[in-house]
ZAKEZA-634482 format. One record per residue (C-alpha): residue number from 1; x negated, y, z. Coordinates in Angstrom, 1 decimal. Last residue first. Layout:
SITE   k     px     py     pz
SITE NUM      X      Y      Z
...
END
This chain:
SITE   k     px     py     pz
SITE 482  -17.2   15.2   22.1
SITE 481  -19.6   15.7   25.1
SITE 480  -21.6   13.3   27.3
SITE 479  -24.6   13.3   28.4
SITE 478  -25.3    9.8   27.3
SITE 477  -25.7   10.8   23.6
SITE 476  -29.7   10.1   23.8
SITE 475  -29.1    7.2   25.7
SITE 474  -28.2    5.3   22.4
SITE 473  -32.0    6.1   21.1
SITE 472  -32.5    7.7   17.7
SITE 471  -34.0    5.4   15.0
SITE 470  -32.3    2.4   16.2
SITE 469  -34.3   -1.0   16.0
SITE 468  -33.0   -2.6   13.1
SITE 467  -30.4   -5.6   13.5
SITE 466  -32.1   -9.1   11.9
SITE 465  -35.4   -8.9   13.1
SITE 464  -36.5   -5.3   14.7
SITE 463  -33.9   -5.6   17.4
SITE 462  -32.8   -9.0   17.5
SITE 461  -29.1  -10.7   18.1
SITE 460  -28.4  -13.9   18.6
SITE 459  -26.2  -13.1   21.4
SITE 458  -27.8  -15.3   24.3
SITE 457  -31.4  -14.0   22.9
SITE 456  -30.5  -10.3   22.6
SITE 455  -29.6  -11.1   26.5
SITE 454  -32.7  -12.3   27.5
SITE 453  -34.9   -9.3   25.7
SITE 452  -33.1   -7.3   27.6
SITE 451  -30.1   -5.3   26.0
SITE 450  -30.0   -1.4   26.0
SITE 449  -30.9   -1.6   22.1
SITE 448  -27.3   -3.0   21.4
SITE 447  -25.7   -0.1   22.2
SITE 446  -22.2    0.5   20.2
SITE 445  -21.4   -3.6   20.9
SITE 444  -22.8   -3.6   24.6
SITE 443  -18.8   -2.9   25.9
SITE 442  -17.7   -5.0   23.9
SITE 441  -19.1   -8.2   24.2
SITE 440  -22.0   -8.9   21.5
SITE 439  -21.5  -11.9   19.4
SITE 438  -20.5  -10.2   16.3
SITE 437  -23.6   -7.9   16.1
SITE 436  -25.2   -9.8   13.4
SITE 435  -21.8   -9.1   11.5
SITE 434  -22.3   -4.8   11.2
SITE 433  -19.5   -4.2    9.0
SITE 432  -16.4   -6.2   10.7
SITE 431  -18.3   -5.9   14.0
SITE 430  -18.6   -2.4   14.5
SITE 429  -15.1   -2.4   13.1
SITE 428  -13.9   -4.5   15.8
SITE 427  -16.2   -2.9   18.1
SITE 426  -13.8   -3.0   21.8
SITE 425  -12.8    0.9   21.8
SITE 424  -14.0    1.4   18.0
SITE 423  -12.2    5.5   17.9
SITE 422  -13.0    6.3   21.7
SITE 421  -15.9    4.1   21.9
SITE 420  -17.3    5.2   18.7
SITE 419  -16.8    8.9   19.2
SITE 418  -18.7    9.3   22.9
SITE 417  -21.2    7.4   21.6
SITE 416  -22.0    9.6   18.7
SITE 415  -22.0   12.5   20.7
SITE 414  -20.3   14.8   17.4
SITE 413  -21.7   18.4   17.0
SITE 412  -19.7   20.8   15.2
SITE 411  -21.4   23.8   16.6
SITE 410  -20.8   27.7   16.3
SITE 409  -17.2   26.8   15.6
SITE 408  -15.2   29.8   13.3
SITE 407  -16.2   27.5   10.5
SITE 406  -17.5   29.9    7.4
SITE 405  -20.0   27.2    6.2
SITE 404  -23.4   27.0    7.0
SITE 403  -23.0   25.2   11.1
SITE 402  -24.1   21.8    9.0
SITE 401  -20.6   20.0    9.6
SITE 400  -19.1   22.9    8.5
SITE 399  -21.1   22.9    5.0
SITE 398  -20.9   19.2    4.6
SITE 397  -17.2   19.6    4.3
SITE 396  -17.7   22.5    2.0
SITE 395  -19.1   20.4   -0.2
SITE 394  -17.4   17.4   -0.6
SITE 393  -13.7   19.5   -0.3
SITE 392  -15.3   21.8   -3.1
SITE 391  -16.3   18.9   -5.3
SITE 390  -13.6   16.2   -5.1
SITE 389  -15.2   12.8   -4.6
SITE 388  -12.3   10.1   -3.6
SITE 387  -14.4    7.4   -4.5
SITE 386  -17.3    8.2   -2.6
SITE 385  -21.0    7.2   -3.4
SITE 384  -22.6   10.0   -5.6
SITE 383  -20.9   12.6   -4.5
SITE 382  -21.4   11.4   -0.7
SITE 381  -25.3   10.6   -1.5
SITE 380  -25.2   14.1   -2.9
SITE 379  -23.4   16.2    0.1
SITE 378  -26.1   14.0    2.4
SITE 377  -29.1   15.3    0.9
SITE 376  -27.6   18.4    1.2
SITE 375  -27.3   18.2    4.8
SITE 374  -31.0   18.7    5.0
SITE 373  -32.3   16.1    7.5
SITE 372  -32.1   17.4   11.2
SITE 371  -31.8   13.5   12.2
SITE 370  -29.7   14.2   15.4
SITE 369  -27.9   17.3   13.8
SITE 368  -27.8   16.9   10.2
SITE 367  -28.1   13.0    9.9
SITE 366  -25.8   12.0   13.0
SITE 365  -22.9   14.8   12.6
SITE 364  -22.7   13.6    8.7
SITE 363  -22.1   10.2   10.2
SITE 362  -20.1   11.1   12.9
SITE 361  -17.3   13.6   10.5
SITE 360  -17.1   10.9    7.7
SITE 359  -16.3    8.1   10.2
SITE 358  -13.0   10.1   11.7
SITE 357  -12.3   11.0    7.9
SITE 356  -12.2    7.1    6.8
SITE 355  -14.8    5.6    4.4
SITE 354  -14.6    4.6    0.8
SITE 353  -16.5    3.6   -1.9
SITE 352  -16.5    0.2   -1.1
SITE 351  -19.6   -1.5   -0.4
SITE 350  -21.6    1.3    0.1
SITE 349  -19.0    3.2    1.9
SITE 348  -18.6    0.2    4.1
SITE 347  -22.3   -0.2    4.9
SITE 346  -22.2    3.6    5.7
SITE 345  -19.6    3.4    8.7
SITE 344  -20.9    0.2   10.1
SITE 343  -24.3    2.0   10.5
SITE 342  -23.1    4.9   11.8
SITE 341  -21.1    3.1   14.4
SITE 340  -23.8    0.6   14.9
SITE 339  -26.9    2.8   15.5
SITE 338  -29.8    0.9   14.5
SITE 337  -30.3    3.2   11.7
SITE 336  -29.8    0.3    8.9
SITE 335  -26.8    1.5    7.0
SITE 334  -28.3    1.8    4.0
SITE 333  -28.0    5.3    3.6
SITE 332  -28.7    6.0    6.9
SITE 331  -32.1    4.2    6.3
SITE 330  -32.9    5.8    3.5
SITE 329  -32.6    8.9    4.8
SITE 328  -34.6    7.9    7.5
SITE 327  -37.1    6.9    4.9
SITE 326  -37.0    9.9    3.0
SITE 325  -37.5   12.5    5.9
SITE 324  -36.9   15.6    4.1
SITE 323  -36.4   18.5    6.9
SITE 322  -34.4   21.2    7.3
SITE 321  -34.7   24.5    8.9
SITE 320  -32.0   27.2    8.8
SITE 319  -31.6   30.3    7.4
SITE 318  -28.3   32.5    7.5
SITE 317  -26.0   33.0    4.4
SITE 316  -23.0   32.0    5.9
SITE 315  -21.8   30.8    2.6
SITE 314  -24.1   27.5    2.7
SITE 313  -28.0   28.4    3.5
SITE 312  -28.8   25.6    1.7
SITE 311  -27.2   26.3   -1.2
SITE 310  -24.0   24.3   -2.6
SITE 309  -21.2   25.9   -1.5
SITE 308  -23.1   29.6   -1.9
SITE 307  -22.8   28.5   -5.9
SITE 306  -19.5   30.3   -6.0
SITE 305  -18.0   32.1   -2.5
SITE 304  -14.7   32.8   -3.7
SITE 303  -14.1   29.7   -6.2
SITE 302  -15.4   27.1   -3.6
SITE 301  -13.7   28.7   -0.9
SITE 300  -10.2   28.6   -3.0
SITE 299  -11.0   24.8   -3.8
SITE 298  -11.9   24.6    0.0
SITE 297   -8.6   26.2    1.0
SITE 296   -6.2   24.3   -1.0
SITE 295   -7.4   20.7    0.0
SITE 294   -6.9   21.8    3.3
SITE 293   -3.2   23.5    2.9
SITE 292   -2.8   19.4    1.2
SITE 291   -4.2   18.4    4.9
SITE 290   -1.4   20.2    6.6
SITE 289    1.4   18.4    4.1
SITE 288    0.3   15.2    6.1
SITE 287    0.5   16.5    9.2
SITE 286    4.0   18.0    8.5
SITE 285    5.0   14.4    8.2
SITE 284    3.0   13.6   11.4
SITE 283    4.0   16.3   13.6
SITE 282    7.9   15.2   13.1
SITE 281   10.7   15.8   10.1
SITE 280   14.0   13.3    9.5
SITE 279   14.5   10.1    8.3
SITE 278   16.2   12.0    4.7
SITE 277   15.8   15.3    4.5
SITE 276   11.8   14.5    5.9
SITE 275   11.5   12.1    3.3
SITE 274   13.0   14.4    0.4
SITE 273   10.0   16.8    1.7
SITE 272    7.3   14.1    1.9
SITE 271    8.5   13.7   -2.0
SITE 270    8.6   17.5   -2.2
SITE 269    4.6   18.1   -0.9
SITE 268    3.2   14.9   -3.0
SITE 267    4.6   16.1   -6.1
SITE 266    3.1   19.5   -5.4
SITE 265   -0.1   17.9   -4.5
SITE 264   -0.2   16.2   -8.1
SITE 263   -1.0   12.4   -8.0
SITE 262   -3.3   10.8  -10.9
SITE 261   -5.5   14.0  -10.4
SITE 260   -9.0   13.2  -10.3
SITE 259   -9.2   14.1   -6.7
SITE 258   -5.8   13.2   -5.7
SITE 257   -5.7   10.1   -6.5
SITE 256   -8.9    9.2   -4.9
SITE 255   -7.4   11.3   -1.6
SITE 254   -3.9    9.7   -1.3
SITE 253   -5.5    6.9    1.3
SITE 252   -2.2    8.0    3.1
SITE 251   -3.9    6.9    6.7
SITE 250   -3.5    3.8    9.2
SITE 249   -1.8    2.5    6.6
SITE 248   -4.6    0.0    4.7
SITE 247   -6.6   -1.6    7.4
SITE 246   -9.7   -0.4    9.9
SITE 245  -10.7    2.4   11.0
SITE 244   -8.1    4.8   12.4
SITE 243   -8.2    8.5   12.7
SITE 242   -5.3    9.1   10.9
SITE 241   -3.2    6.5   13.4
SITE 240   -1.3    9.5   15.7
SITE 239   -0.8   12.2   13.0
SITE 238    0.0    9.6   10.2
SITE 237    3.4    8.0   12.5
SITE 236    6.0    9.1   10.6
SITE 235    4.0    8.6    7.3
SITE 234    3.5    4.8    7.4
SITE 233    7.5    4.9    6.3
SITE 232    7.0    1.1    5.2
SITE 231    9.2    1.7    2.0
SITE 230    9.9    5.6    1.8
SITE 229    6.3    7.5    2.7
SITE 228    3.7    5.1    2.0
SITE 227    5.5    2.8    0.0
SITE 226    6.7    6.0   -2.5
SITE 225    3.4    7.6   -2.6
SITE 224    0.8    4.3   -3.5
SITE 223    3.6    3.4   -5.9
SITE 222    2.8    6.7   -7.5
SITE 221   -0.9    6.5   -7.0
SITE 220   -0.8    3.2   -8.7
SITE 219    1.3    4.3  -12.0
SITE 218   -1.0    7.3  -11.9
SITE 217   -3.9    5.8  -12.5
SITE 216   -7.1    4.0  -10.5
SITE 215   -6.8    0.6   -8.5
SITE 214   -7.8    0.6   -4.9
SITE 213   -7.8   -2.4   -2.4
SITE 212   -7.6   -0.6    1.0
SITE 211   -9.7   -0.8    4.3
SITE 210  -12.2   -3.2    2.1
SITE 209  -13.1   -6.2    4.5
SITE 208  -12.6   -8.2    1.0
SITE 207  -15.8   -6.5   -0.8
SITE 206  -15.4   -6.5   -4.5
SITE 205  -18.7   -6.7   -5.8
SITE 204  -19.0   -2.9   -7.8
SITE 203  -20.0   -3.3  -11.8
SITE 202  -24.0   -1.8  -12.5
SITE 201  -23.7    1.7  -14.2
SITE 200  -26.0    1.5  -17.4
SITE 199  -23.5    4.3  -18.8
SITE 198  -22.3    1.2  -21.5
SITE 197  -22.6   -1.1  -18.6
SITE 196  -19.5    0.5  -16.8
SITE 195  -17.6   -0.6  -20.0
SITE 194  -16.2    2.4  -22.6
SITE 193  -12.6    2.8  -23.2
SITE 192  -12.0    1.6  -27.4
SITE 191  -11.8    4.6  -29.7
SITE 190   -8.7    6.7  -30.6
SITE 189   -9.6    7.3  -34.3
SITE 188   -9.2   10.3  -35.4
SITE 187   -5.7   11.6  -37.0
SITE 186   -5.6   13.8  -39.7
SITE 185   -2.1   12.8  -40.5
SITE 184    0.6   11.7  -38.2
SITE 183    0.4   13.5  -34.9
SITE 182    1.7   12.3  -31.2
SITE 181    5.0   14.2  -30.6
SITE 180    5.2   13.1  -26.7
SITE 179    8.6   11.8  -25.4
SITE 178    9.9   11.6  -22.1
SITE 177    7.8   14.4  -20.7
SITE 176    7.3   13.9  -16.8
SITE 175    8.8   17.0  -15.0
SITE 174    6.5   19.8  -13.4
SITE 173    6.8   19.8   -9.8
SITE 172    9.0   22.5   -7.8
SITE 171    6.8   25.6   -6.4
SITE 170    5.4   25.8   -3.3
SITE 169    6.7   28.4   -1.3
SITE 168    4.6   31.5    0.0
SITE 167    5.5   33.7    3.1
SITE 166    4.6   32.0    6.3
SITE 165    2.8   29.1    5.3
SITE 164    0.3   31.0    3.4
SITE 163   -1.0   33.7    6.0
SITE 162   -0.7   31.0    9.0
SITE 161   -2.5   28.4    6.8
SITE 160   -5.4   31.3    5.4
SITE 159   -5.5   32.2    8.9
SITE 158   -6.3   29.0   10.9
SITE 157   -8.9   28.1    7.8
SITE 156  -11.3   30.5    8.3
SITE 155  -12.8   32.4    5.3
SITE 154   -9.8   34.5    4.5
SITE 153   -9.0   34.7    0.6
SITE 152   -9.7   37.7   -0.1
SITE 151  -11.6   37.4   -3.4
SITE 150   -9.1   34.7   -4.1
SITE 149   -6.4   37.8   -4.1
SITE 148   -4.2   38.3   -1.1
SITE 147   -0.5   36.9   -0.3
SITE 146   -0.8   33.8   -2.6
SITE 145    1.9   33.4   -5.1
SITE 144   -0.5   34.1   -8.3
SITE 143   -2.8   31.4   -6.8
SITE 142   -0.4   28.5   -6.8
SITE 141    0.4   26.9   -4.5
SITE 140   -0.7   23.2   -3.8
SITE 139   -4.0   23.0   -6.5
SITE 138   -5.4   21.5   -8.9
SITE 137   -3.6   21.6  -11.9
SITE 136   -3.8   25.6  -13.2
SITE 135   -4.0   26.1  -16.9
SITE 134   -6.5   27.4  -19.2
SITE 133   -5.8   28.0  -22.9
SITE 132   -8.8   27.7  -24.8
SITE 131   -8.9   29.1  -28.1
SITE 130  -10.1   28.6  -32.1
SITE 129  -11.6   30.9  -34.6
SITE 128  -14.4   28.8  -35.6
SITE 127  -17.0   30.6  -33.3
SITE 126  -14.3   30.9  -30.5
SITE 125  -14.3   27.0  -30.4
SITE 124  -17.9   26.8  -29.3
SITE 123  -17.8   29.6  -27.2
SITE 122  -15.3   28.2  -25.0
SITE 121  -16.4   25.0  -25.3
SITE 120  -19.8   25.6  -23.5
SITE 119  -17.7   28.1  -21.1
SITE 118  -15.9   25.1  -20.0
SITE 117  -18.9   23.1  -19.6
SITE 116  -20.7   26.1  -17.4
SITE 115  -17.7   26.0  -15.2
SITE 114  -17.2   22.4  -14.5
SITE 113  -20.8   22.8  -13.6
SITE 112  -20.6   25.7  -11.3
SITE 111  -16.8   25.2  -10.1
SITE 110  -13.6   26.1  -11.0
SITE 109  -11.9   24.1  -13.3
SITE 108   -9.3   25.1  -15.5
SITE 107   -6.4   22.3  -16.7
SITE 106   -6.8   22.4  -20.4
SITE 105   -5.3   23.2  -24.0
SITE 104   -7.1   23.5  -26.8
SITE 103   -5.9   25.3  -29.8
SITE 102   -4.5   25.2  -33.6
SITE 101   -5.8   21.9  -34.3
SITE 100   -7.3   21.5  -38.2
SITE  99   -7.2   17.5  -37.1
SITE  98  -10.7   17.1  -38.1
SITE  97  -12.2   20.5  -37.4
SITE  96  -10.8   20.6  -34.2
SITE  95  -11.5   16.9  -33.0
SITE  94  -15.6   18.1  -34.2
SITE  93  -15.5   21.4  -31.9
SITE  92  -13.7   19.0  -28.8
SITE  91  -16.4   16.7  -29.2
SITE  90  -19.3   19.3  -29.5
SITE  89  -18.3   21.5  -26.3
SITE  88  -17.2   18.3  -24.9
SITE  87  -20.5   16.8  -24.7
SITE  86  -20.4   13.2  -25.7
SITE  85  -18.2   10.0  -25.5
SITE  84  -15.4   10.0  -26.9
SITE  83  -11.7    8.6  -26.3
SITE  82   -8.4    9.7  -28.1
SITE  81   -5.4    8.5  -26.0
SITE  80   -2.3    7.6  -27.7
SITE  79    1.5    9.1  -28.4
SITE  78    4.7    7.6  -28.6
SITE  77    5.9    7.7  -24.8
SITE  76    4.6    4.3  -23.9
SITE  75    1.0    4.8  -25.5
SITE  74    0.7    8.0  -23.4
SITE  73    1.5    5.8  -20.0
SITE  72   -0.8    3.2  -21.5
SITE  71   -3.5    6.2  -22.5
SITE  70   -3.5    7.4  -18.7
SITE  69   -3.6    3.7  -17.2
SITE  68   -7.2    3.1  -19.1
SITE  67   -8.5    6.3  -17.7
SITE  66   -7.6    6.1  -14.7
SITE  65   -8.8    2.2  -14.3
SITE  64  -12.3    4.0  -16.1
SITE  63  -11.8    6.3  -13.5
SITE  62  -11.8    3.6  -10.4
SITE  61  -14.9    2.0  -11.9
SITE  60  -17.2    4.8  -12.1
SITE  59  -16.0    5.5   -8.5
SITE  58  -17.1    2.4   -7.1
SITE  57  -20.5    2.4   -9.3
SITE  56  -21.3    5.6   -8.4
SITE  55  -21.4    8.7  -10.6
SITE  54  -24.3   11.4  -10.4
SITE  53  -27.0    8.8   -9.7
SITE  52  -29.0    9.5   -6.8
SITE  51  -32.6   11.6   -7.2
SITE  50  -32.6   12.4   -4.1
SITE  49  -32.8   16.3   -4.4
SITE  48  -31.9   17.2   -7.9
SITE  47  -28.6   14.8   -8.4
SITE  46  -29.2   12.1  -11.4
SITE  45  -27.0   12.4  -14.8
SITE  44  -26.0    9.2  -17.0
SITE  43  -21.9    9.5  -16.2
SITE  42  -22.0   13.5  -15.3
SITE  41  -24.3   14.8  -17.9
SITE  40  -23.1   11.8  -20.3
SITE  39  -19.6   13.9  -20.3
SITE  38  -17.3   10.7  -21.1
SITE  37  -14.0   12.9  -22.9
SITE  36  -10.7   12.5  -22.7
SITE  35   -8.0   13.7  -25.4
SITE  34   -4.4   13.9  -25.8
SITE  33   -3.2   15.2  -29.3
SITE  32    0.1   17.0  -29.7
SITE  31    2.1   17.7  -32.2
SITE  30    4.8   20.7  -32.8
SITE  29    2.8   23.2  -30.2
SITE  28    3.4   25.7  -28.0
SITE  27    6.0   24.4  -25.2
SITE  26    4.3   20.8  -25.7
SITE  25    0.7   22.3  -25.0
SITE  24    1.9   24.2  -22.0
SITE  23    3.6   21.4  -20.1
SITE  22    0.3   19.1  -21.3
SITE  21   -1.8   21.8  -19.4
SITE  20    0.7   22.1  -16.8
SITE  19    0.3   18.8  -15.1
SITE  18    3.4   18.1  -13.0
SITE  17    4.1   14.4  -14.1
SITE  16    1.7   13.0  -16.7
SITE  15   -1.2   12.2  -15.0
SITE  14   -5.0   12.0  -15.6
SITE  13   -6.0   16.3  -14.3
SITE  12   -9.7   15.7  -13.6
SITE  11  -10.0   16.3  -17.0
SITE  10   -8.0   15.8  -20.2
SITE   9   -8.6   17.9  -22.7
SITE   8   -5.1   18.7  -24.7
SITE   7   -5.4   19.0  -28.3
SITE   6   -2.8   20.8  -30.1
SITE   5   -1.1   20.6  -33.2
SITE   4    0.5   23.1  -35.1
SITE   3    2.9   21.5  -37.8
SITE   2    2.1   22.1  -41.8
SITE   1    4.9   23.8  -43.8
END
């Protein structure tokens, strides 16, 4: 008698513990064949309105490190990683007719693309007699234990918390598997992981003012957990530090994990859990499980409102008026406004990958409302530049920061001023990004243009030579505000 095998796509879902898909596959099926799959729409394709590549160079490289520690994890417990590149309705159709597999099992997505893909392979597969079986890995609770439908889900975040929190528990990770019955005959070749050049994707220079030195997988994220929370217990102070700047604990720096799935949410939720039973519960550790309930609403947003996320109007629905200015976009993108805490904030991004929440918040603030350039413009530089890209939390981001999303606030305005010297109180990051301001004192270090043609002399520093001259004025954000 011939074994069933199944295939498991692997997605944004590259762990082992608590994924459901590989759960489900091992309950059904007598083998099992792991599977991940380089979509050339995402690693070769360009966003409509700048024109950006899809998939950065910093990101690029922290999957491929995902990638890479997924099949070594496999490789440890018997089984193997098989590794294409193509369109997974046409991969996935081929592995099936190769290894006769029974089914496909996956971790559901939830968003347009994601969604189109999935319904690519659907019909694919269903043409040969084959299914899908979807699975949820995303997300903190899950959906059947909410208290209202997703077509209900409430549209500001306040309720959906006080709703959730209330009444529905999270449930208990899914174990590692200790073993995984890899298959025998039939089997395709696993493939070598691909190189950054293979997508023409150009390797990231290590930058060593980097806030965190990243490497992609679950093994990382899961040391990443248990130092953050057990060995330097970083956590019991993350409410009061999260909007820090500079260094490695001033926040969880979960996020790239989390977005493709190296760390579950629910593993996350019961280690911070074990802490608390442990040293003891405070605003910070509950902080920390507050910004999972975040990552839960947007992906809920995302599927209740659809394509909305992504229109200029946002989910509100109500008109506004953009512009296209590609060289100021260009210039925030570069870093070179003449505004040093925007500028410092996008040079490290650049360079890294990464920024911190406080600086994603100004610099949005800065090009939709000073610059009035269309927020999208900034969503897609952000997908295209951030490690930690996760598409609803992106976009619906960008939507409250734009006044399009469903943010009880009429106007998330940020006085750029007022933020940098309240977060960068004497320019050390300023001046860790932005070098040819080094010798300013600190209190001229966020305004450089109010200097005298004498003083930019003393400081070796020269508007329009080597420090831009600022596209908005620094006295526009003297009257005050937040």
């Amino acid at each position: 008698m011939s074994k069933r095998l199944a295939i498991v796509w692997f997605r944004r879902d590259l762990r082992l513990h608590d994924n459901e898909a590989l759960a489900d596959a091992l309950k059904h099926a007598d083998e099992v064949l792991p599977v991940f799959i380089f979509d050339p729409r995402v690693w070769r394709g360009s966003l409509p309105l700048t024109g950006l590549a899809k998939t950065g160079g910093h990101r690029a490289k922290f999957l491929l490190e995902c990638v890479a520690d997924l099949r070594n994890n496999l490789r440890a417990r018997g089984a193997d990683l098989i590794i294409r590149v193509g369109k997974p309705e046409d991969v996935l159709l081929e592995l099936t007719h190769q290894t006769r597999a029974s089914w496909v099992f996956c971790n559901r997505e939830r968003t347009d693309e994601e969604l189109r893909v999935q319904n690519a392979v659907e019909a694919s597969l269903w043409a040969v007699g084959r299914e899908v079986y979807y699975s949820r890995g995303k997300l903190l609770y899950y959906t059947a234990d909410l208290p209202f439908p997703i077509t209900q889900t409430p549209d500001v975040f306040t309720q959906f918390r006080k709703e959730t929190e209330r009444i529905t528990k999270v449930r208990e990770p899914l174990s590692t598997p200790g073993k995984i019955p890899y298959p025998t005959k039939d089997l395709p070749k696993p493939e070598e992981l691909p190189e950054l050049e293979d997508f023409g994707i150009t390797p990231p220079i290590p930058d060593g003012r980097a806030a965190f030195q990243w490497q992609g997988g679950e093994t990382a994220a899961l040391d990443r957990l248990a130092y953050y929370l057990f060995d330097s217990q970083a956590i019991s102070t993350y409410k009061e530090t999260r909007n820090g700047l500079i260094g490695a604990d001033y926040s969880t720096k979960f996020s790239p994990w989390l977005a493709y799935g190296c760390l579950s949410p629910k593993r996350i939720y019961w280690e911070v859990k074990a802490y608390e039973e442990k040293n003891g519960s405070n605003d910070s550790t509950y902080w920390v499980i507050f910004e999972l309930l975040w990552r839960d609403f947007f992906r809920l947003m995302g599927k209740k409102h659809g394509t909305a996320i992504f229109q200029k109007d946002g989910t509100k629905g109500v008109p506004q008026q953009w512009r296209k200015d590609p060289a100021a976009f260009r210039r925030w993108m570069d870093g070179q406004t003449g505004t040093p805490f925007i500028d410092a904030n996008m040079r490290e991004i650049a360079r890294t990958g990464f920024m911190s929440n406080r600086g994603r918040q100004n610099v949005a603030s800065y090009l939709v409302k000073d610059l009035k350039i269309d927020w999208r413009m900034g969503a897609e530089y952000f997908e295209h530049a951030l490690l930690d890209y996760d598409v609803t939390s992106n976009w619906c981001n960008w939507n409250y920061i734009a006044g399009v999303g469903s943010d009880p606030r009429e106007d998330r305005y940020f006085n750029i001023m007022s933020q940098a010297r309240r977060y960068d109180e004497d320019g050390d990051f300023v001046k860790l990004w932005c070098p040819e301001l080094s010798n300013l004192p600190c209190e001229q270090v966020h305004q450089p243009d109010t200097l005298n043609d004498p003083e930019q002399a003393k400081y070796e520093m020269r508007l329009g030579v080597n420090y831009p001259v600022p596209l908005i004025s620094s006295s526009h954000w003297d009257k005050g505000g937040r």
